[in-house]
C-alpha positions in Angstrom: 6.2 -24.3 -46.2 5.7 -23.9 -42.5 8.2 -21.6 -40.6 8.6 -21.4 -36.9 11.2 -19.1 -35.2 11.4 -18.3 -31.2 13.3 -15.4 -29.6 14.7 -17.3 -25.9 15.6 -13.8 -24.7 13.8 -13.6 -21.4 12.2 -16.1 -21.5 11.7 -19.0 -18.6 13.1 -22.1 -18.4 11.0 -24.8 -19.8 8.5 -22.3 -21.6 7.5 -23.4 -24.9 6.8 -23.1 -28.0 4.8 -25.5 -30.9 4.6 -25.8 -34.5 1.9 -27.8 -35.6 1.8 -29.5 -39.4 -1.5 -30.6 -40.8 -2.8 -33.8 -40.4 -0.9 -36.2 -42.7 -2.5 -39.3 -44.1 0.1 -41.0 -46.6 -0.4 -44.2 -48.7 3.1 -44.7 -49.8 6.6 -44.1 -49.1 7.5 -40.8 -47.8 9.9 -38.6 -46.4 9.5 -35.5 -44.1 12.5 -33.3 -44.2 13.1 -29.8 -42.5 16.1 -27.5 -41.6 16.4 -26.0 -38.0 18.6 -23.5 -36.6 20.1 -22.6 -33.2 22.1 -19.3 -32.8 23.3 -17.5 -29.6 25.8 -14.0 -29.0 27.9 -15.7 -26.4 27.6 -19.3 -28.2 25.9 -21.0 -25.7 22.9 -23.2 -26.5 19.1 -21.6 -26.5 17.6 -24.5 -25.4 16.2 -27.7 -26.9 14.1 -28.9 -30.3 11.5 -31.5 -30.2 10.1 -33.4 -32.5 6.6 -35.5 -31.8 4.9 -38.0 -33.7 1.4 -37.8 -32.2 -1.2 -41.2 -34.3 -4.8 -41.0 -35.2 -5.2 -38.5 -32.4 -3.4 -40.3 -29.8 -1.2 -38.7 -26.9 1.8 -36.7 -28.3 4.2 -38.9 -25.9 7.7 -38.9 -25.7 10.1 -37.0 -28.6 11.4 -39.1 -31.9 14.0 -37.1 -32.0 15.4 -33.9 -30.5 18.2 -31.6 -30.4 19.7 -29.8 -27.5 22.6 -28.2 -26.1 24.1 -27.0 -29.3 24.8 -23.7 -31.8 24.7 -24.3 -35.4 27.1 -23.5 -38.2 24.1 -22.2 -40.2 20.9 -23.9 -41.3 21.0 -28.0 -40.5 19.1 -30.5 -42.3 17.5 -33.7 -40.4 14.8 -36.2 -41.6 11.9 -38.2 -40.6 10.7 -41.3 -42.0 7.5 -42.3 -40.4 5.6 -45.5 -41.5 2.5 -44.8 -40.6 0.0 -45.3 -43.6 -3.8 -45.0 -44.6 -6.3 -45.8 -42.9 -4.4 -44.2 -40.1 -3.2 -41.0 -39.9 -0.5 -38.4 -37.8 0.8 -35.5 -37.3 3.9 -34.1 -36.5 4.4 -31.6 -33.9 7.7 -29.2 -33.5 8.6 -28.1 -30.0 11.0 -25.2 -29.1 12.0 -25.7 -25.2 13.6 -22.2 -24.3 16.9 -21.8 -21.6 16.5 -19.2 -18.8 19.9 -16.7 -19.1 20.7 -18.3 -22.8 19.3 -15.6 -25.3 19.3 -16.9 -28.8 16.9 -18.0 -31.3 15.8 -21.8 -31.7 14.4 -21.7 -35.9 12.8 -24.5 -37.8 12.1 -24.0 -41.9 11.3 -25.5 -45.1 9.2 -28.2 -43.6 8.5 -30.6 -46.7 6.5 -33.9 -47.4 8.4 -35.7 -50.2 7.2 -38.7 -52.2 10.3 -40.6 -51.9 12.2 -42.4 -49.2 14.6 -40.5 -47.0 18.3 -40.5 -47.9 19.7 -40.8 -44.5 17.1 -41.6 -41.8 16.3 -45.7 -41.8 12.9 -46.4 -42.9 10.7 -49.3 -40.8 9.2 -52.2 -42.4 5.9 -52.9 -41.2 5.4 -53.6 -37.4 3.7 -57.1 -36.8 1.0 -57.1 -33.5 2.0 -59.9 -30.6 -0.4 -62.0 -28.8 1.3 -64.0 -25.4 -0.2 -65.7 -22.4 -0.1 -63.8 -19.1 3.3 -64.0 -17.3 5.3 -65.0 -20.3 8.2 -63.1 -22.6 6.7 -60.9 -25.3 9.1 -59.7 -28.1 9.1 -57.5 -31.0 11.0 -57.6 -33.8 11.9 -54.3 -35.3 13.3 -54.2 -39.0 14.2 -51.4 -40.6 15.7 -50.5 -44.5 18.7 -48.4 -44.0 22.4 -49.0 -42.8 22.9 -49.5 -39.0 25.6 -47.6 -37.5 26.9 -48.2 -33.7 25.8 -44.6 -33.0 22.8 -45.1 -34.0 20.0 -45.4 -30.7 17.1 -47.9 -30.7 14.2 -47.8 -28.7 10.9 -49.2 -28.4 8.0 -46.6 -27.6 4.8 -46.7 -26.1 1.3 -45.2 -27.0 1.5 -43.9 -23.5 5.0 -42.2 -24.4 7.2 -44.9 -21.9 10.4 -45.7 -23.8 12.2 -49.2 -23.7 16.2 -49.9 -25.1 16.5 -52.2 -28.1 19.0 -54.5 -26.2 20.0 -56.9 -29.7 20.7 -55.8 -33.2 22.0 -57.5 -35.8 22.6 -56.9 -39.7 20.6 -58.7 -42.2 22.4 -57.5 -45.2 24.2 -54.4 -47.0 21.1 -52.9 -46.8 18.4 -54.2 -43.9 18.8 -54.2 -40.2 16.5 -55.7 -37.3 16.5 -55.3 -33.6 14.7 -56.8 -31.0 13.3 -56.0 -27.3 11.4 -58.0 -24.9 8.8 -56.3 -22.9 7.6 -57.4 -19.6 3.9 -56.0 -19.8 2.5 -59.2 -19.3 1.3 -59.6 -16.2 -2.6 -59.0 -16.6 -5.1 -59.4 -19.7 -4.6 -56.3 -21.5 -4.1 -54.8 -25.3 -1.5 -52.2 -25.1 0.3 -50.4 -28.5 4.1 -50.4 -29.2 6.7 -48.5 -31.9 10.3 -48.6 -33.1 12.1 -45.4 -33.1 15.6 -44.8 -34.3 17.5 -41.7 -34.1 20.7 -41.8 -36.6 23.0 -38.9 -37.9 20.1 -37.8 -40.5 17.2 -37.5 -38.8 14.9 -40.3 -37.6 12.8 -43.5 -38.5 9.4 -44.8 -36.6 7.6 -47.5 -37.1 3.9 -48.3 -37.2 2.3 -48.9 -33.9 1.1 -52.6 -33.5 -0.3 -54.1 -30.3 0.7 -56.7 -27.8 -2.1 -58.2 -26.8 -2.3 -60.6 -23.4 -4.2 -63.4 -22.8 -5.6 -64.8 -20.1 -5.5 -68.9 -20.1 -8.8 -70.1 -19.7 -10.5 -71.6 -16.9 -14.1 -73.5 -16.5 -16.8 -71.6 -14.5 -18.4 -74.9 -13.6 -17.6 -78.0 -11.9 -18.1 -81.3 -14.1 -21.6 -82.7 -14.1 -22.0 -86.3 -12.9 -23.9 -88.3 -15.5 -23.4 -91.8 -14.0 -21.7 -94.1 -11.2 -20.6 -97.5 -10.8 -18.2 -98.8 -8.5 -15.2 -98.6 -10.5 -15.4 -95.8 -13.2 -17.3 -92.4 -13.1 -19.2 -90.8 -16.3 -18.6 -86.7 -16.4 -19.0 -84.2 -18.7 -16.8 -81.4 -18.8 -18.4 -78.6 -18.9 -16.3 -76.2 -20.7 -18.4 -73.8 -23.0 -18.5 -71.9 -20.1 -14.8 -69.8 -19.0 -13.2 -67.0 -17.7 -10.3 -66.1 -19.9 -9.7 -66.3 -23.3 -10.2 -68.8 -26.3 -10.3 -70.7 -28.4 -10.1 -73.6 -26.7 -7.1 -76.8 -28.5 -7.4 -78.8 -25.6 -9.3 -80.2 -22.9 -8.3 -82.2 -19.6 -9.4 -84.7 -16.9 -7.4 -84.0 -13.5 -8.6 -86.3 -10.6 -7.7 -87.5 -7.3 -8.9 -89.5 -4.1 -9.6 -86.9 -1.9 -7.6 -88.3 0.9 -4.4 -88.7 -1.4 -1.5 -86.7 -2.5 -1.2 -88.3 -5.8 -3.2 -87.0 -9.5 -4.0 -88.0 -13.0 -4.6 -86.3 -16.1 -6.3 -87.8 -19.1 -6.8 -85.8 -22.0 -10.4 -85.7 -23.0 -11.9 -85.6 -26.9 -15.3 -86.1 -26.7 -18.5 -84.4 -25.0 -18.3 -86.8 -22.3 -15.8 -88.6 -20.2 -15.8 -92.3 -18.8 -13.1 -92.4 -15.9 -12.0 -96.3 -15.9 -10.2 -98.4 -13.1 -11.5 -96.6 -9.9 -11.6 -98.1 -6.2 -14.8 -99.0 -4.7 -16.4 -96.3 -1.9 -13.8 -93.9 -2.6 -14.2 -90.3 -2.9 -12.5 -88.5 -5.8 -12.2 -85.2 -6.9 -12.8 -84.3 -10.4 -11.3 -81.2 -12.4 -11.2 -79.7 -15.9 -7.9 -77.8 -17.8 -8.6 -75.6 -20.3 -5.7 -74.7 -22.9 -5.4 -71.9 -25.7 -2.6 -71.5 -28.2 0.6 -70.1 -27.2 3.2 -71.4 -24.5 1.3 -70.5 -21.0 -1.8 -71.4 -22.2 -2.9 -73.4 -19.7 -5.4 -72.2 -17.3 -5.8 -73.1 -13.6 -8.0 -76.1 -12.9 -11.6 -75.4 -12.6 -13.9 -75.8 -9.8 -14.1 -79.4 -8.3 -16.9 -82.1 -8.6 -16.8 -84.4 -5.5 -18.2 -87.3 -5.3 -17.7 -91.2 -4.1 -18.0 -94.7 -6.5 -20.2 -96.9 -5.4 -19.6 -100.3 -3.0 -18.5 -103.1 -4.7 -21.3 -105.9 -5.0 -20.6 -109.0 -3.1 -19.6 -112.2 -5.0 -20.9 -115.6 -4.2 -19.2 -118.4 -5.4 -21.8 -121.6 -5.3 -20.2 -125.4 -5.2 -22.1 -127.3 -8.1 -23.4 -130.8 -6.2 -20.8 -134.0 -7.2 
């Protein structure tokens, strides 16, 4: 098995040390357990153990769990239950952080990959991606096989290592726990990746990384075209294969107004073309489309105007028939 053991004796603050394990890529259930050790003359503390999970050859981010500020009673067991599976891949990375004027030894041994859940460290069920409109709430839902215990932390972790607090957990049963975090990356069109971690009294559990995944609402590039005018209605068609944003498309709509008023209409539209009914006579209106995608938010801005007038009403001539 793999061994790492580092002397702190003179050495600076903050230097490190790694132990690297191969490249693990698992198609079932497993557990990852290992002993470390952390012994000093005068009792105090060496420094600090890391522990990275670093996914297909992504950044090595922020620890899953860590240990620091302690001196052992011997040898200490701790787990890690990591549910990441074929196709994808990881690998776990051990980090010794040494303390300047704390000589000791920091150890880590009998590193094992075991075809079995973990005893003590929860293990996650799988983590489901999340697609949202710009601007609006996105929340995972973490759920994880194991008991929950008050002392037990939560957090949410980025590919990019940025950790967020799992603010509500409840109990599912004897046996299953979930959690849940909302994340306020929404702001722009963008695909980021998210993890649970939890770090109990045997070790720790992480999660598969799914992505959120923003949307933009979409939004015509062109105005409506002007097929045909009378005096009281207006023939358009909408235009809307065109966008900026994102699709698909569930519904389309009409917004128009005089161009001198304050007041609007919408009509929803369900048909290549568009027949606007009940206008005034010589009045200018302007047209717009709305585009709408799934998901709450997921209406876009309106898209550019068409402007344009209804023709003059024709006069009427009422002629007396002769007594």
């Amino acid at each position: 098995g793999s061994f790492m053991m580092v002397n702190s004796s003179g050495r600076a603050s903050g230097q490190k040390a790694h132990l690297l394990l191969p490249t693990l890529k698992e198609n079932d259930t497993h557990c990852i357990d290992f002993h470390y050790y952390f012994s000093s003359r005068d009792r105090s503390s060496p420094g600090a153990l890391n522990v990275y999970v670093k996914v297909n050859g992504g950044p090595q981010g922020n620890p899953v769990w860590n240990v620091s500020g302690v001196v052992t009673e011997g040898w200490v067991k701790a787990e890690l239950a990591i549910s990441t599976f074929w196709p994808h891949f990881y690998q776990v990375i051990f980090e010794s952080v040494s303390l300047k004027g704390h000589p000791g030894y920091i150890a880590v041994d009998e590193v094992r990959v075991l075809a079995h859940p973990c005893r003590k460290a929860p293990h996650f069920l799988r983590l489901q991606n999340v697609e949202v409109n710009v601007g609006q709430n996105a929340t995972f839902q973490c759920i994880a096989g194991g008991k929950w215990s008050q002392h037990d932390k939560l957090w949410l972790q980025q590919w990019n290592g940025r950790d967020t607090a799992l603010m509500v957990t409840r109990v599912v049963n004897h046996r299953r726990f979930s959690a849940t975090v909302s994340v306020a990356d929404t702001a722009q069109r963008s695909v980021s990746k998210y993890r649970c971690v939890i770090r109990s009294d045997g070790g720790s559990g992480v999660s598969n990384y799914a992505e959120l995944i923003v949307k933009e609402p979409p939004t015509p590039i062109a105005p409506p075209e002007l097929l045909a005018v009378g005096a009281t209605y207006l023939w358009i068609k909408p235009n809307a294969n065109s966008i900026i944003g994102d699709g698909p498309i569930i519904l389309k709509e009409v917004e128009y107004r005089t161009t001198t008023g304050t007041w609007a209409e919408t009509h929803i539209v369900d048909s290549p073309n568009y027949k606007l009914w009940h206008l005034d006579p010589d009045v200018e209106y302007e047209i717009r489309v709305l585009l709408t995608r799934p998901g709450e938010g997921g209406t876009g801005p309106p898209g550019p105007p068409l402007t344009t007038r209804t023709k003059c009403a024709g006069k009427i001539f009422f002629v007396q028939a002769p007594l």
